[in-house]
C-alpha positions as CSV (number, residue, x, y, z in Angstrom):
1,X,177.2,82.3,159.1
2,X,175.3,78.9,158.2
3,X,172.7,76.9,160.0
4,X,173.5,72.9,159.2
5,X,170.8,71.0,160.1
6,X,171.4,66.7,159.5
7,X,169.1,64.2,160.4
8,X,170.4,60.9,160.6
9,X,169.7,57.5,161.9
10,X,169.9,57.7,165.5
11,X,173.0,55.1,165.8
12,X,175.1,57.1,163.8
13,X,175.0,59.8,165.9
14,X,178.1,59.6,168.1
15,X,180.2,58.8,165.1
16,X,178.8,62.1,163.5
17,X,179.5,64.1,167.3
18,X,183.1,62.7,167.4
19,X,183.8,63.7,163.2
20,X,182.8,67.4,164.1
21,X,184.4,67.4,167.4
22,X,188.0,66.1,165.4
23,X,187.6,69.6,163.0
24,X,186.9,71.6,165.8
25,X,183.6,72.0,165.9
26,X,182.4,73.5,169.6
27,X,178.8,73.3,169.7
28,X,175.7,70.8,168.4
29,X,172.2,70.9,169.5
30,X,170.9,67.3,168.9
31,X,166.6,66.7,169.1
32,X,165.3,63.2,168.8
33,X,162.7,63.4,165.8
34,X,160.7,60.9,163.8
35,X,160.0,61.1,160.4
36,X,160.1,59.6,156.7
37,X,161.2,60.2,153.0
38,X,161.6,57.9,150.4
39,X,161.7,54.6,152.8
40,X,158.1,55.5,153.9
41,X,158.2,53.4,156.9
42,X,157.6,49.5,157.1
43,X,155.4,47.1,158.7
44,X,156.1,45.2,162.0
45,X,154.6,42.0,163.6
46,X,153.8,42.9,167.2
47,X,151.5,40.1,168.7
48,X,151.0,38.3,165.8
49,X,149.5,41.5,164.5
50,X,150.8,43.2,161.2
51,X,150.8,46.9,161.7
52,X,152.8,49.7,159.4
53,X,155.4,52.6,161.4
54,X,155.2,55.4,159.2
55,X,157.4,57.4,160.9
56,X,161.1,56.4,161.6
57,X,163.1,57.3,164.8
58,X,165.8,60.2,163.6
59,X,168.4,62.7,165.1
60,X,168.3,66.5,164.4
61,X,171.7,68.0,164.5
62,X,171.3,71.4,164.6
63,X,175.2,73.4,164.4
64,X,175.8,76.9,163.6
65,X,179.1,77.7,161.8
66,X,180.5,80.4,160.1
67,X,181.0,80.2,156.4
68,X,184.6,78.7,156.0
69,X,183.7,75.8,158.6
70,X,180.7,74.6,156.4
71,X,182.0,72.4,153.8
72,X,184.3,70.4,156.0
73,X,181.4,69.9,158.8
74,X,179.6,68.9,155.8
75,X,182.0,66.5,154.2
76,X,182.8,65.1,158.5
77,X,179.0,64.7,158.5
78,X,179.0,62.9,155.5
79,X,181.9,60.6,156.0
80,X,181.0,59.5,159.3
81,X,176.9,59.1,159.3
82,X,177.0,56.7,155.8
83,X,176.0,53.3,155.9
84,X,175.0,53.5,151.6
85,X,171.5,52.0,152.9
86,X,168.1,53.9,152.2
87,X,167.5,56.0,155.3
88,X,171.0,57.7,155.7
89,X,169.3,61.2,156.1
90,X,169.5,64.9,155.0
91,X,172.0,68.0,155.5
92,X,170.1,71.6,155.2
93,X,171.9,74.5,155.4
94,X,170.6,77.7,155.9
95,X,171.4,81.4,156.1
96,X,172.0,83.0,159.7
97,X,170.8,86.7,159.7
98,X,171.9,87.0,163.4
99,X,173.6,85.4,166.4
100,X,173.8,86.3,170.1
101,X,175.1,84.8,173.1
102,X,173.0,85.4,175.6
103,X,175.8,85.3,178.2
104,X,178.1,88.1,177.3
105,X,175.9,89.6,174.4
106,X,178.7,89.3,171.8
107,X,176.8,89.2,168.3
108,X,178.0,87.7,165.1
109,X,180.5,85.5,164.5
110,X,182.1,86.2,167.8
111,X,179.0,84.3,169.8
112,X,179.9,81.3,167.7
């Protein structure tokens, strides 16, 4: 089992929920972050006053998937949240040791 975590710009983000939800894909947590890589922010006039956002408005999409759903929630995330501009995001995936649904207690796979 993965952990695919994708921060994106937050318009993309229905296109993104709608390519998972067309492989089948169940589940997403999403978290409204802000934060910065190689844009580093930019200025903005507010007031006639120059002033410089350093951190940019994202999405976190958080899904857990077993191991033969990764690539192609990968490649869907891909597809649908590039614009080929600076800013685009990041896909992590991690290693999940354990999973449990709190509801029914299945473990593993299953509470995917």
């Amino acid at each position: 089992m993965k952990l695919v975590t994708a921060v994106l710009k937050p318009f993309k983000l229905d296109d993104v929920r709608e390519a998972l939800s067309d492989i089948g894909v169940s589940g997403i947590t999403v978290t409204e972050v802000k934060g910065f890589g190689r844009q580093k922010g930019h200025t903005e006039l507010y007031r006639g006053s120059e002033y410089v956002v350093d951190f940019l408005p994202k999405v976190k999409v958080e899904i857990a998937l077993s191991d033969e759903q990764v690539e192609e929630a990968v490649d869907s995330i891909i597809k649908a949240a590039n614009t080929g501009k600076i800013g685009d995001g990041k896909i992590f995936i991690t290693e999940l040791e354990k999973v449990v649904r709190i509801r029914t207690g299945e473990t593993g796979a299953e509470a995917l």
